[in-house]
Backbone of each chain as ProteinMPNN parsed JSONL, in Angstrom:
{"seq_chain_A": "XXXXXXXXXXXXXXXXXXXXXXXXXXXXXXXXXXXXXXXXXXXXXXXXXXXXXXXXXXXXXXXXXXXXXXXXXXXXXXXXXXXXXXXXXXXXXXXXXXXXXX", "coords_chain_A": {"N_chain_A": [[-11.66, 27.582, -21.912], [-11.635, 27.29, -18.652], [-10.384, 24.629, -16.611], [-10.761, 22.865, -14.101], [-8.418, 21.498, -11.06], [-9.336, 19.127, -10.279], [-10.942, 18.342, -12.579], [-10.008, 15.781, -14.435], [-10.512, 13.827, -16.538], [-9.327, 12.408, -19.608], [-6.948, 13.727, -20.32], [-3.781, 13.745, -20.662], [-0.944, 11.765, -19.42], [-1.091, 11.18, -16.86], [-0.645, 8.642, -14.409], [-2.166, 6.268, -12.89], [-2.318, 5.12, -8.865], [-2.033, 1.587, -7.87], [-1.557, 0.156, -6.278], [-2.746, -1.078, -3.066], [-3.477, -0.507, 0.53], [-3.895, -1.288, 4.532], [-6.198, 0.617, 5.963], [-4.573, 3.68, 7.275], [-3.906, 4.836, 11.027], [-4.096, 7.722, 10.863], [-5.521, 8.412, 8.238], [-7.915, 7.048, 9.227], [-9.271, 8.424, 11.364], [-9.198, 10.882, 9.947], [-11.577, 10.179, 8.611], [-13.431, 9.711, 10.16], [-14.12, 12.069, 11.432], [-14.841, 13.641, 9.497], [-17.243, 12.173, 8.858], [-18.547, 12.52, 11.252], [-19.213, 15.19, 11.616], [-20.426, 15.604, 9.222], [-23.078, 14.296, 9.967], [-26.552, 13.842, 10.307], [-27.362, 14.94, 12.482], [-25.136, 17.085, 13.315], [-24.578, 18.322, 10.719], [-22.329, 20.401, 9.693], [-21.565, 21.288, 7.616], [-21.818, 20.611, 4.152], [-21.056, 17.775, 2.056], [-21.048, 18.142, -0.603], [-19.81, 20.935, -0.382], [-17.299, 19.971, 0.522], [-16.216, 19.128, -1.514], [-16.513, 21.048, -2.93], [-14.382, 22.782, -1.725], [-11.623, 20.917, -1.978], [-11.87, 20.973, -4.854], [-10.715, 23.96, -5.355], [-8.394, 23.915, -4.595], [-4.94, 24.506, -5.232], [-3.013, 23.183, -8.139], [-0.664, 21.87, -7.62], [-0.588, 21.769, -4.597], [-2.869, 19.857, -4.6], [-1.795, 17.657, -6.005], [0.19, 16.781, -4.454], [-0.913, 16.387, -2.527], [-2.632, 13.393, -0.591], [-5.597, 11.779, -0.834], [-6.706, 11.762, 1.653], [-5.758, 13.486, 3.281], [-6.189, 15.555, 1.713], [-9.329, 15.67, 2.264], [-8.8, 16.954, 5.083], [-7.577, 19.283, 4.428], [-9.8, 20.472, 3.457], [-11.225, 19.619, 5.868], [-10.594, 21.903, 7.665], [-10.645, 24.267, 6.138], [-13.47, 24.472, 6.053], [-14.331, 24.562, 8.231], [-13.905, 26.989, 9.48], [-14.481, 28.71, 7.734], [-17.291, 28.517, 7.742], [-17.453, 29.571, 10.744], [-17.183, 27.943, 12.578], [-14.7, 27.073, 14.305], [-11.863, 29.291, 14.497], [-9.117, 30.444, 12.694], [-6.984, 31.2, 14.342], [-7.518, 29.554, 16.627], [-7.045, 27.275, 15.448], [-4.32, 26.795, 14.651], [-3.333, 27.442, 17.531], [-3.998, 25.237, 18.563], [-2.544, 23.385, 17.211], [-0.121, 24.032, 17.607], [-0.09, 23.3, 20.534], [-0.105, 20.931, 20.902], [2.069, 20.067, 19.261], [4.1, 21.402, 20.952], [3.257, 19.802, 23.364], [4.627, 16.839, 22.49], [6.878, 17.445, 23.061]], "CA_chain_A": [[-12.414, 27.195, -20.707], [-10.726, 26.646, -17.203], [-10.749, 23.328, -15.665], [-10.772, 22.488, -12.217], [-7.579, 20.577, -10.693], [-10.276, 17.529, -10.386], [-11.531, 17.724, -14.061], [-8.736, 15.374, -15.171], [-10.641, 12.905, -17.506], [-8.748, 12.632, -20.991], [-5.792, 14.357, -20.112], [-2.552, 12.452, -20.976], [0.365, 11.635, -18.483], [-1.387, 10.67, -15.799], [-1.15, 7.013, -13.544], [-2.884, 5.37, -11.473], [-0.911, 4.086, -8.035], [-3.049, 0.493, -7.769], [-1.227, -0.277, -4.568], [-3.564, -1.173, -1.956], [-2.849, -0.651, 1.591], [-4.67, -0.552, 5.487], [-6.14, 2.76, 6.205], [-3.61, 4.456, 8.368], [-4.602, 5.334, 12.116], [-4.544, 9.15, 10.25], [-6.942, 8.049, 7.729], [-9.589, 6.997, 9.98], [-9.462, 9.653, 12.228], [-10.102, 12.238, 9.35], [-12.887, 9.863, 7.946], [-14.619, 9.518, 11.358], [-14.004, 13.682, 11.841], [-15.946, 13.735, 8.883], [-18.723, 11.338, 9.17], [-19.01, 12.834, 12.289], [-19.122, 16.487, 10.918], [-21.278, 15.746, 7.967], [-24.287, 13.603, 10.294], [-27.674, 14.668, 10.317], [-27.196, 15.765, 13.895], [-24.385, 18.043, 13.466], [-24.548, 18.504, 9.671], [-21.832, 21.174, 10.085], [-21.175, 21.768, 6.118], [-22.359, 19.496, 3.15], [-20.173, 17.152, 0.726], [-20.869, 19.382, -1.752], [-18.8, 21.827, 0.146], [-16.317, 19.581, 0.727], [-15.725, 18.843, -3.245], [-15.613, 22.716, -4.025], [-13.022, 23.789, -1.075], [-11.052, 20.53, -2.67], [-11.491, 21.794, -6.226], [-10.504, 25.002, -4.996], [-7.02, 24.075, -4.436], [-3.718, 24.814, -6.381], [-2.77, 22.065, -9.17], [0.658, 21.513, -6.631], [-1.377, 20.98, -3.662], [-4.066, 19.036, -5.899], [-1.189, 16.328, -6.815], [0.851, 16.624, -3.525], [-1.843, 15.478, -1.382], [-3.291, 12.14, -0.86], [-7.323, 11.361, -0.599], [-7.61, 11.689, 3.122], [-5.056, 15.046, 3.389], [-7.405, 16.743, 0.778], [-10.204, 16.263, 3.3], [-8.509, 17.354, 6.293], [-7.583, 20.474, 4.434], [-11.261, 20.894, 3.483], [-12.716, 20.138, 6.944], [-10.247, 22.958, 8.378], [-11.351, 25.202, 5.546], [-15.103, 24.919, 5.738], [-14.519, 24.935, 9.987], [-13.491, 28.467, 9.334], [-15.779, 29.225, 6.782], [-18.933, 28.323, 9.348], [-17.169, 29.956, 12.015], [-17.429, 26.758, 14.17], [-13.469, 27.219, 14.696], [-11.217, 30.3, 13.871], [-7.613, 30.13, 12.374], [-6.015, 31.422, 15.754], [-7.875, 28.438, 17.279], [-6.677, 25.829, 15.077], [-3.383, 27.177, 15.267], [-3.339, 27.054, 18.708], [-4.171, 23.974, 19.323], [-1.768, 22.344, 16.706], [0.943, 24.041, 18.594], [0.223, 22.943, 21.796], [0.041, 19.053, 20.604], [3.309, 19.941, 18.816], [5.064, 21.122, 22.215], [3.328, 18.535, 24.406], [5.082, 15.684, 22.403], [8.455, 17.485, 22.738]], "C_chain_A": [[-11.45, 26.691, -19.629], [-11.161, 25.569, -16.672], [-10.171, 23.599, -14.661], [-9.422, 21.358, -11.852], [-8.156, 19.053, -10.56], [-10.36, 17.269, -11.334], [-10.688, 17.491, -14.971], [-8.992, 14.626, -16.486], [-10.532, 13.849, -18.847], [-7.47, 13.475, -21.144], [-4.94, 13.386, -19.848], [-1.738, 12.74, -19.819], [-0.174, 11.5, -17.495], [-1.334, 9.304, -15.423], [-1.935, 7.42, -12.829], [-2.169, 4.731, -10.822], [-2.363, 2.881, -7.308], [-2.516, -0.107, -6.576], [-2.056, -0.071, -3.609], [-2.888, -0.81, -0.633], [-3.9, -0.292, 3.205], [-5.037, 0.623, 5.471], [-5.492, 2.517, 7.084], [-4.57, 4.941, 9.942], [-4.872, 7.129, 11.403], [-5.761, 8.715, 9.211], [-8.437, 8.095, 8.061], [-10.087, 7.953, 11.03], [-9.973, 11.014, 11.426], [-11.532, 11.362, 8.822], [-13.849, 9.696, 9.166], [-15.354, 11.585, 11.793], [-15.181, 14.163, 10.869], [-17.091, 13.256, 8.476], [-19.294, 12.059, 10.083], [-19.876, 14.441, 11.907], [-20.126, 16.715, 9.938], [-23.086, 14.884, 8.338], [-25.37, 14.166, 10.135], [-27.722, 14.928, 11.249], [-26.401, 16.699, 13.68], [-24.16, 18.491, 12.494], [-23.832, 20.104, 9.744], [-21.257, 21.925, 8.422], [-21.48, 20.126, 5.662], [-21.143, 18.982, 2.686], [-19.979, 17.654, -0.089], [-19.725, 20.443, -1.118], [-17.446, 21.333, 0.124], [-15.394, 19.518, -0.865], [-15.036, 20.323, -3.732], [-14.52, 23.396, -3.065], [-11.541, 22.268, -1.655], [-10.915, 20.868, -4.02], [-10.992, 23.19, -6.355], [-9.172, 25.487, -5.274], [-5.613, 23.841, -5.68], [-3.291, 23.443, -6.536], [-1.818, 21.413, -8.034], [-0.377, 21.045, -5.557], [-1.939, 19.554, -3.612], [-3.144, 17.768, -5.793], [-1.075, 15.364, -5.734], [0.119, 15.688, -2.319], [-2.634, 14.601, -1.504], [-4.817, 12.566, -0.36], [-7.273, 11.762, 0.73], [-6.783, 13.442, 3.627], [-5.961, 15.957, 2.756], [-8.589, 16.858, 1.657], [-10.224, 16.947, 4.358], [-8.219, 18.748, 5.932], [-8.914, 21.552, 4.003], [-11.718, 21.219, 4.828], [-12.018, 21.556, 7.761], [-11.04, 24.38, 7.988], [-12.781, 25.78, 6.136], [-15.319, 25.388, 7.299], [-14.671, 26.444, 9.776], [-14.456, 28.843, 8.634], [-16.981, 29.288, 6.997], [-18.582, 29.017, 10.551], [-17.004, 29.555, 12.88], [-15.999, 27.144, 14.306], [-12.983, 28.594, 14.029], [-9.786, 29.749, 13.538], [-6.693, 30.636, 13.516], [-6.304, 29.404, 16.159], [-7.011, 26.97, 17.047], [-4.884, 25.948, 15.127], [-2.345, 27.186, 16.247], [-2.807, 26.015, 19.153], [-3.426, 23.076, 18.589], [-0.04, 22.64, 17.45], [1.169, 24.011, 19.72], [0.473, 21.775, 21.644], [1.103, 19.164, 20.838], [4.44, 20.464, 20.06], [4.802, 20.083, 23.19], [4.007, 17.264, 23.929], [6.395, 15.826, 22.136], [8.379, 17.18, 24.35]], "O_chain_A": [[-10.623, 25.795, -19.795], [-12.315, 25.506, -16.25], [-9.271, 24.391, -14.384], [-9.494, 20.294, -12.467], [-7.493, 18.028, -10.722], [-10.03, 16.119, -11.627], [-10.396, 18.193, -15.939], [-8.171, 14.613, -17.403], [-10.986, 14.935, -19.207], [-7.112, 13.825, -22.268], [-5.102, 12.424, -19.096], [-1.798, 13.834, -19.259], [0.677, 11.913, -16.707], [-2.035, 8.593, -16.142], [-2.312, 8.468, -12.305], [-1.402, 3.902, -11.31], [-3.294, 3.195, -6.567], [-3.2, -0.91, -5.941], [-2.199, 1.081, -3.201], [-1.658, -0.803, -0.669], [-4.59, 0.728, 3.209], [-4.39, 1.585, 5.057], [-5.546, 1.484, 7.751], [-5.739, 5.324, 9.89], [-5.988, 7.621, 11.574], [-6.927, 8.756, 9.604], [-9.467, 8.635, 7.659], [-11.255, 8.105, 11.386], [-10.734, 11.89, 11.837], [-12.552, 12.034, 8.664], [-15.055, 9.551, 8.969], [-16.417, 12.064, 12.188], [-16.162, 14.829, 11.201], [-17.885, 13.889, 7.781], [-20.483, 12.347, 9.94], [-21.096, 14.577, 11.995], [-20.654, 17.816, 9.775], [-24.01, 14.807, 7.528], [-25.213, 15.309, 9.707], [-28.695, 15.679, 11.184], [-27.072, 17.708, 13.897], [-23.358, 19.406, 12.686], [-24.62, 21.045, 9.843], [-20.629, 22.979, 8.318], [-21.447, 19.048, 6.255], [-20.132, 19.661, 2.866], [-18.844, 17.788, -0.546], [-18.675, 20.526, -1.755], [-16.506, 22.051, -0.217], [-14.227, 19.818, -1.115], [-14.029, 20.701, -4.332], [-13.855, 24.361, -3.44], [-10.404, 22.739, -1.694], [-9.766, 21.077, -4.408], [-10.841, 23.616, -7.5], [-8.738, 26.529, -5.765], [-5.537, 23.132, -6.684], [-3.164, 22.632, -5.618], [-2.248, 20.38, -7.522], [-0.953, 19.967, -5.698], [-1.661, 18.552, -2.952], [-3.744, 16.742, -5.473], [-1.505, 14.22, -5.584], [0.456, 14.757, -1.588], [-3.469, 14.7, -2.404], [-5.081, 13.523, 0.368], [-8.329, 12.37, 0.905], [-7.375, 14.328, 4.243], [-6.402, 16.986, 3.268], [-8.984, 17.999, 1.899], [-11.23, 17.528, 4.764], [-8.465, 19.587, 6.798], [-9.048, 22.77, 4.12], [-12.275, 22.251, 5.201], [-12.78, 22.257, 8.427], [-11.656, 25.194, 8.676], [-13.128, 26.901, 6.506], [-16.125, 26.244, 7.664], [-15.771, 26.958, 9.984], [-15.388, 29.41, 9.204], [-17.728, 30.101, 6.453], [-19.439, 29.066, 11.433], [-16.728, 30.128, 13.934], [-16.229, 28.304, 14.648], [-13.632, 29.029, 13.077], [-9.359, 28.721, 14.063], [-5.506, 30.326, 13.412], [-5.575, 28.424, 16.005], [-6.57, 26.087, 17.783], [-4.274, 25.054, 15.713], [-1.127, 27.047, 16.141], [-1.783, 25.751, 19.783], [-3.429, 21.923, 19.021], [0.858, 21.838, 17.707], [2.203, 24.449, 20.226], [1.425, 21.374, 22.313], [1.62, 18.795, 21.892], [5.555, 19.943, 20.088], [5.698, 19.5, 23.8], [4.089, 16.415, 24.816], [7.1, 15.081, 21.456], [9.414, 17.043, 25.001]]}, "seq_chain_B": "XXXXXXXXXXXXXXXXXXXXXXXXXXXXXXXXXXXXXXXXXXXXXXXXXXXXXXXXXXXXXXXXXXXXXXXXXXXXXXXXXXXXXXXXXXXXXXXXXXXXXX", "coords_chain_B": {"N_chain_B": [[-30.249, 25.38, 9.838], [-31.312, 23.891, 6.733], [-33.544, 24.962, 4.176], [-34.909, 23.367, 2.557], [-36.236, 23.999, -0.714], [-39.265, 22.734, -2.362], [-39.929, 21.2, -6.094], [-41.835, 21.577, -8.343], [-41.712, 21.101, -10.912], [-41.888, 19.487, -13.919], [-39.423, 16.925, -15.659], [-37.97, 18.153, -18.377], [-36.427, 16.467, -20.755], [-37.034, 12.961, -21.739], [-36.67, 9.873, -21.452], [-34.902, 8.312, -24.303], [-34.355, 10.941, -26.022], [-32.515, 13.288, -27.381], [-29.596, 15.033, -27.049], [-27.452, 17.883, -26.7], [-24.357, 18.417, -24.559], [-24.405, 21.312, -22.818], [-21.643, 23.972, -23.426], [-20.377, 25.577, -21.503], [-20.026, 28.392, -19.837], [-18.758, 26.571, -16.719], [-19.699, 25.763, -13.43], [-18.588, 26.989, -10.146], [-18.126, 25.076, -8.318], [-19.201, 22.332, -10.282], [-20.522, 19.429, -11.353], [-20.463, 18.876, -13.941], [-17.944, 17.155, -16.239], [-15.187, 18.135, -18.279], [-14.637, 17.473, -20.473], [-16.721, 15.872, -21.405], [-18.003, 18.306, -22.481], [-20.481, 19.853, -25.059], [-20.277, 17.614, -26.223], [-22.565, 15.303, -28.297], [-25.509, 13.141, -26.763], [-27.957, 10.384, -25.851], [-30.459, 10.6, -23.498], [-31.115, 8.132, -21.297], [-31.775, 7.129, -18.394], [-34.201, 8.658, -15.987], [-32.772, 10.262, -13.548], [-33.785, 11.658, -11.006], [-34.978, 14.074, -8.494], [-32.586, 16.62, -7.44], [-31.104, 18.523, -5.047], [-29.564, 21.652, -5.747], [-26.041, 21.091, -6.749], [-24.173, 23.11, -6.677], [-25.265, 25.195, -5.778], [-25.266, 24.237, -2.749], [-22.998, 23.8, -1.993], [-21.788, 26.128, -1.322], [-23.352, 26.722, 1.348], [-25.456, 27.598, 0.686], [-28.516, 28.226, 2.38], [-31.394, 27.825, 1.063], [-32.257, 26.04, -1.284], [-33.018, 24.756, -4.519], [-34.648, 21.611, -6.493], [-33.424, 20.097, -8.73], [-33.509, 18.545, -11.968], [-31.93, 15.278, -12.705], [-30.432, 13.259, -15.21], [-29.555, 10.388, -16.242], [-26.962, 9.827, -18.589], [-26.163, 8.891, -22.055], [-23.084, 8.37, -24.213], [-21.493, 7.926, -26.836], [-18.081, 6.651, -27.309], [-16.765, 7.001, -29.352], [-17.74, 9.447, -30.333], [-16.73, 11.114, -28.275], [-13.603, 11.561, -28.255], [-10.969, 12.486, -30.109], [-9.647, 10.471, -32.93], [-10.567, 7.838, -31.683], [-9.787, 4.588, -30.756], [-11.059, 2.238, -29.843], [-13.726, -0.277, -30.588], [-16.277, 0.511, -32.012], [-19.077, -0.127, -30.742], [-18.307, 1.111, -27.893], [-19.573, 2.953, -25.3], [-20.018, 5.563, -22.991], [-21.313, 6.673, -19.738], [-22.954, 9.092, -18.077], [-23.68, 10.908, -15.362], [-26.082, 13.84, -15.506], [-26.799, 17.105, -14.69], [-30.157, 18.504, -15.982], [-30.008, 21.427, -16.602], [-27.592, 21.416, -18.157], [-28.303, 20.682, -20.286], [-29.066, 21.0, -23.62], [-31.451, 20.722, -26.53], [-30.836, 18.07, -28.946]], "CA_chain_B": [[-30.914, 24.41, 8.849], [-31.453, 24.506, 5.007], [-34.754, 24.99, 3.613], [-35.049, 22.934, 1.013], [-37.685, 23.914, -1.686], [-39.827, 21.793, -3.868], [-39.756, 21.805, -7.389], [-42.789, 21.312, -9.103], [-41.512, 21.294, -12.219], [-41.437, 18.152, -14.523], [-38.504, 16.562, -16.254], [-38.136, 18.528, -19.603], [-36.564, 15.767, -21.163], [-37.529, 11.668, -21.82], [-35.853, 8.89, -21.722], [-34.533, 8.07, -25.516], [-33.891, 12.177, -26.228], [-31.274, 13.337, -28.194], [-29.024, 16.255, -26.203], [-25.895, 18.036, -26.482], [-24.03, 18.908, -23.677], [-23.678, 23.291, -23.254], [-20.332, 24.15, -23.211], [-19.63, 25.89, -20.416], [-18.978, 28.712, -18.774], [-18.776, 26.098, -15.733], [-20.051, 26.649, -12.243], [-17.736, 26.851, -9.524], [-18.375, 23.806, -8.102], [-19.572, 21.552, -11.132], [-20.358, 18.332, -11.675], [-20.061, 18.043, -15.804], [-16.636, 17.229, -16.782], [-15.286, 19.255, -19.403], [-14.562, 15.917, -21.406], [-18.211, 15.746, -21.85], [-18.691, 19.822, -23.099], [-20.279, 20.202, -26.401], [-20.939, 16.391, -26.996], [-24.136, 14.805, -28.068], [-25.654, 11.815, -26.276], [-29.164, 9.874, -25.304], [-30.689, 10.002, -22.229], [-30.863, 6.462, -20.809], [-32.582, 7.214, -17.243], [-34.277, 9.741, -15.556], [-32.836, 9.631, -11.89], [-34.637, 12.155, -9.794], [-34.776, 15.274, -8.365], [-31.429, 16.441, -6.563], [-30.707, 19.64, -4.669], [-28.556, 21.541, -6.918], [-25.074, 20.853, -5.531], [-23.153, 24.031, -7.227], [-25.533, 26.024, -4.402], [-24.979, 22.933, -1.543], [-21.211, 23.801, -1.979], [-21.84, 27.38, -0.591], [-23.499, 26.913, 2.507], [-26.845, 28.117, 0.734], [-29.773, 27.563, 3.102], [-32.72, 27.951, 0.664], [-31.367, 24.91, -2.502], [-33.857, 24.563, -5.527], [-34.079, 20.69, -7.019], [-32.892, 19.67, -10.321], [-33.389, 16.535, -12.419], [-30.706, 14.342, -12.941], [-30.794, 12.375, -15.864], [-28.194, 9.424, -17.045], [-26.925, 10.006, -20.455], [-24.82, 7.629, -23.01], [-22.292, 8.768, -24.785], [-20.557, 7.012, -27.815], [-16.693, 7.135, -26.839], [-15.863, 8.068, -30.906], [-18.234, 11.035, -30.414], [-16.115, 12.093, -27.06], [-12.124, 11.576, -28.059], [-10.656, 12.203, -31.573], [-9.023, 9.297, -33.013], [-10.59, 6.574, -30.548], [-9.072, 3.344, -31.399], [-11.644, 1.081, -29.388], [-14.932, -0.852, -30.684], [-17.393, 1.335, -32.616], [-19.827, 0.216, -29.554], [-17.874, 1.338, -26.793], [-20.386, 4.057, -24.629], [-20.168, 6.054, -21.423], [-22.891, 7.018, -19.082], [-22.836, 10.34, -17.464], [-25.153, 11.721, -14.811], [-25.845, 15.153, -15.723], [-27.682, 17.871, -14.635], [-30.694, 19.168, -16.724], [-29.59, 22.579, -16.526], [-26.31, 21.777, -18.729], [-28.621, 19.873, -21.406], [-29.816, 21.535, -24.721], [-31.799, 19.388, -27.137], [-30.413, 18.038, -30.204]], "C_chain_B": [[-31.258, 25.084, 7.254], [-32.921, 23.849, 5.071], [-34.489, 24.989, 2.405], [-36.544, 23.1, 0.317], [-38.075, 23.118, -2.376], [-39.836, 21.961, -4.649], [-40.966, 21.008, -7.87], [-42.786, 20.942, -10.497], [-41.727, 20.066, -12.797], [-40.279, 18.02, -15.165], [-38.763, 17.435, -17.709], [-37.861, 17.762, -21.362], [-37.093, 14.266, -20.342], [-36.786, 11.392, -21.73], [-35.887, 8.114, -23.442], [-34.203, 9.764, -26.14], [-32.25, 12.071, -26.622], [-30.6, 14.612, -27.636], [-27.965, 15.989, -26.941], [-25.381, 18.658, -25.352], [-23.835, 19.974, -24.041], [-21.979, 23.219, -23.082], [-19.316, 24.904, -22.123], [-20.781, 27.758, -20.407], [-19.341, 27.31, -17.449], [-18.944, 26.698, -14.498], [-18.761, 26.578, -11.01], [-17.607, 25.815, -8.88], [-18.941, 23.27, -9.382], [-19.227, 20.426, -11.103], [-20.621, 17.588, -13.084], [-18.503, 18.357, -16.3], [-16.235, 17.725, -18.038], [-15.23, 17.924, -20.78], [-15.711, 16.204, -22.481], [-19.139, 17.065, -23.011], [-18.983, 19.88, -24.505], [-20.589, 18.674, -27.371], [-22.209, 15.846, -26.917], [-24.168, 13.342, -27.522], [-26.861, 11.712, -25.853], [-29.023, 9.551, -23.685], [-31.373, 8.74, -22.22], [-32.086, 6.677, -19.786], [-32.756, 8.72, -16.777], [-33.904, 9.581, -13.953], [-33.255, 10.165, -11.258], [-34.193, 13.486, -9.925], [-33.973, 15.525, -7.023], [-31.478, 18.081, -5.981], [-29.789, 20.077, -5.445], [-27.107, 21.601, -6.087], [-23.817, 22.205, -5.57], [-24.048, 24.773, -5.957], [-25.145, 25.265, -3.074], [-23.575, 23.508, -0.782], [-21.164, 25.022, -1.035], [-22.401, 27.451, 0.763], [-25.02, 27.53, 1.993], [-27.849, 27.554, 1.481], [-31.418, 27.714, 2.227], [-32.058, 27.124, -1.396], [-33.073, 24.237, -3.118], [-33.749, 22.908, -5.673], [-34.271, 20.82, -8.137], [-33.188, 18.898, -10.148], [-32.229, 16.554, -13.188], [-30.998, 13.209, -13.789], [-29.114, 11.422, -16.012], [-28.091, 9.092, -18.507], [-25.644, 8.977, -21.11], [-24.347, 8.32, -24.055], [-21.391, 7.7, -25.714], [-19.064, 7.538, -27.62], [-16.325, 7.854, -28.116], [-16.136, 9.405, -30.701], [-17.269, 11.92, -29.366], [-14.357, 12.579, -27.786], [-12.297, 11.283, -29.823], [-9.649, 11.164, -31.84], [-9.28, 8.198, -31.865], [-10.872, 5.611, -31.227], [-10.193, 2.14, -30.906], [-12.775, 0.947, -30.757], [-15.534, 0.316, -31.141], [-18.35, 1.558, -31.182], [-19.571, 0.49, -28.072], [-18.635, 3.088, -26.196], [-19.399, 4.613, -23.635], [-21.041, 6.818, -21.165], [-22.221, 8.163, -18.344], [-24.067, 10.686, -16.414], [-25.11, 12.948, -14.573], [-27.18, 15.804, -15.411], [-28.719, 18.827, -15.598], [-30.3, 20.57, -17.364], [-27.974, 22.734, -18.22], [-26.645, 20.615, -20.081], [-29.399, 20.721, -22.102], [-30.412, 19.789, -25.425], [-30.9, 19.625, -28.77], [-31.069, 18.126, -31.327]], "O_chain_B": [[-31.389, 26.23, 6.826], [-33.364, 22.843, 5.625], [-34.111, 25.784, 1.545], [-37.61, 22.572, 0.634], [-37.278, 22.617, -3.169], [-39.752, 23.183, -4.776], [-40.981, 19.784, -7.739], [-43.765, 20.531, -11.12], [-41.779, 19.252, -11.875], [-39.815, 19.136, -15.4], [-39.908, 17.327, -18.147], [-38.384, 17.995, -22.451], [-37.413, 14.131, -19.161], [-35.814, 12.143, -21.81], [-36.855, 7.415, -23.744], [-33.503, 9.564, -27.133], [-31.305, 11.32, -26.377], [-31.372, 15.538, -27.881], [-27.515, 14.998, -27.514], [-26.046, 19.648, -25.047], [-23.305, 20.208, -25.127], [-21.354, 22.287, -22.574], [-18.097, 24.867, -21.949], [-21.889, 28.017, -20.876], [-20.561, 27.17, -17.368], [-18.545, 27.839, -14.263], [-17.876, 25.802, -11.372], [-16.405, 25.552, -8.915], [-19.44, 24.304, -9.824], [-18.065, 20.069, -10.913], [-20.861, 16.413, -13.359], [-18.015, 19.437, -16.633], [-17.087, 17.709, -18.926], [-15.9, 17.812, -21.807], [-15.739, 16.545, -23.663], [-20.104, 17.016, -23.775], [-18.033, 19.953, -25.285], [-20.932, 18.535, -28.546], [-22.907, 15.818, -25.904], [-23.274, 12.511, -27.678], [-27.286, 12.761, -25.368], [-28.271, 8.892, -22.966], [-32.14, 8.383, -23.115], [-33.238, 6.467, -20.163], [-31.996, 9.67, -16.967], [-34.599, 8.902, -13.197], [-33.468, 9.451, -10.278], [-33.487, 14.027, -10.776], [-34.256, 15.056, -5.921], [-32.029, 18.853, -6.766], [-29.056, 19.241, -5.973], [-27.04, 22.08, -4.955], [-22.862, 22.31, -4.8], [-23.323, 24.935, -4.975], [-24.596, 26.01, -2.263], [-23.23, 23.612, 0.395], [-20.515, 24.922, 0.007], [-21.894, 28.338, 1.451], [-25.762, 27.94, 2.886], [-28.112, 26.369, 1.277], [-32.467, 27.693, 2.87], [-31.604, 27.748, -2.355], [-33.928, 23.582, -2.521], [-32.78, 22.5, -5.033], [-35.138, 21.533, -8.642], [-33.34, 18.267, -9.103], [-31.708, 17.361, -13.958], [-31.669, 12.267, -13.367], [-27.955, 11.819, -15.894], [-28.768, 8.424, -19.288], [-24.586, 8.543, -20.654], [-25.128, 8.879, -24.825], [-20.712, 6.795, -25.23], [-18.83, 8.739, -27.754], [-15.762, 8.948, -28.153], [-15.34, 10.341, -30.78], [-17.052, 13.122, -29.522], [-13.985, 13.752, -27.801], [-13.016, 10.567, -30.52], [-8.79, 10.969, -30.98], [-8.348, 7.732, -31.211], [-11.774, 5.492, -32.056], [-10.201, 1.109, -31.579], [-12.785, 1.733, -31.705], [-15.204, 1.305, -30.486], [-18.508, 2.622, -30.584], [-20.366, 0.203, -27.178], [-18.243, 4.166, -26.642], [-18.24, 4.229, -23.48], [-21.592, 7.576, -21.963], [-21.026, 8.128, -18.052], [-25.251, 10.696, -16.749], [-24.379, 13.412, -13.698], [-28.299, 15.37, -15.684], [-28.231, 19.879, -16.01], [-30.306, 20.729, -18.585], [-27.609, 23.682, -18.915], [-25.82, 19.939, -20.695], [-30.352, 21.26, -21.539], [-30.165, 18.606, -25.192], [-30.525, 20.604, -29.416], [-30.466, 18.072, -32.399]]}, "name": "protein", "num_of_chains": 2, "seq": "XXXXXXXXXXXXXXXXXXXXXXXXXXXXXXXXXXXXXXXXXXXXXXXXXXXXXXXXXXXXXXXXXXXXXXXXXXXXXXXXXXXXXXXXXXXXXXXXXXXXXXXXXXXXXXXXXXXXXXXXXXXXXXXXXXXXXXXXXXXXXXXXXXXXXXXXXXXXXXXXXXXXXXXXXXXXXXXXXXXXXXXXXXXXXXXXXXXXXXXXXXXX"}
């Protein structure tokens, strides 16, 4: 039977990092993106969605990325996957940021 | 918008029932950990009727409900060689669908 990069319980060699810390100005910006995203006004894709384009992703990914990165590569996903944005779009617009702050 | 249907159905099990979890194949989205596959345990509570979330995940606009029961699990029955307390449980909330009776 195949497990899911999520369905970790009972599997040896794993920690836990118990270090607390502020959310990050990145943090709250993807958790507002997706509050916002997931309201009953703009209900633009479910939670549920969000879980299976995170379970989706390769074990490496899976490890590599923290709690609030795993959503941000969801809400891009599911954007695309609704059509509300295209992958030119997002694209785009991360390489215009990335020259306006050269 | 999703058109959610009603389910008429009743709960198939009670509360005090004797189940074993199925074993799989798993859905693409799922929410029974494989941990759990194949072990027996009493349902505890019946918690309601949920949209099922393995369709949610997809973007389906027409989502059946399920009941969601909360089941107890004796840790010996889950993990071979478990060193704790004889009465050491865990509760699960599992979808009807992935409960046979015992």
């Amino acid at each position: 039977m195949q497990r899911k990069v999520n369905d970790v319980g009972g599997l040896a060699g794993l920690t836990i990092n118990r270090e607390e810390h502020d959310q990050t100005f990145f943090e709250k910006r993807v958790d507002a993106m997706l509050m916002l995203l997931t309201s009953p006004k703009v209900k633009a894709f479910s939670v549920d969605s969000l879980r299976r384009t995170i379970e989706e992703s390769t074990l490496d990914d899976y490890s590599k990325r923290g709690y609030y990165d795993k959503w941000l590569y969801a809400i891009r996903q599911l954007l695309v996957e609704k059509a509300i944005l295209s992958d030119e779009e997002i694209e785009q617009r991360i390489s215009l940021i990335k020259h306006s702050k050269r | 918008m999703t058109d959610f249907q009603a389910n008429t159905r009743h709960p198939i099990f009670n509360v005090g029932d004797l189940i074993v979890v199925k074993s799989g194949p798993p859905e693409v989205h799922c929410r029974t950990p494989t941990y759990l596959r194949g072990v027996s345990g009493s349902i505890v509570q019946i918690m309601g009727e949920y949209h099922n979330p393995s369709l949610l995940a997809f973007h389906k606009t027409s989502v059946s409900k399920i009941w969601l029961y909360r089941v107890n699990f004796e840790q010996a029955d889950i993990w071979r060689k478990y060193s704790g307390p004889n009465c050491d449980t865990v509760a699960a909330d599992l979808y009807e669908h992935w409960l046979i009776p015992a």
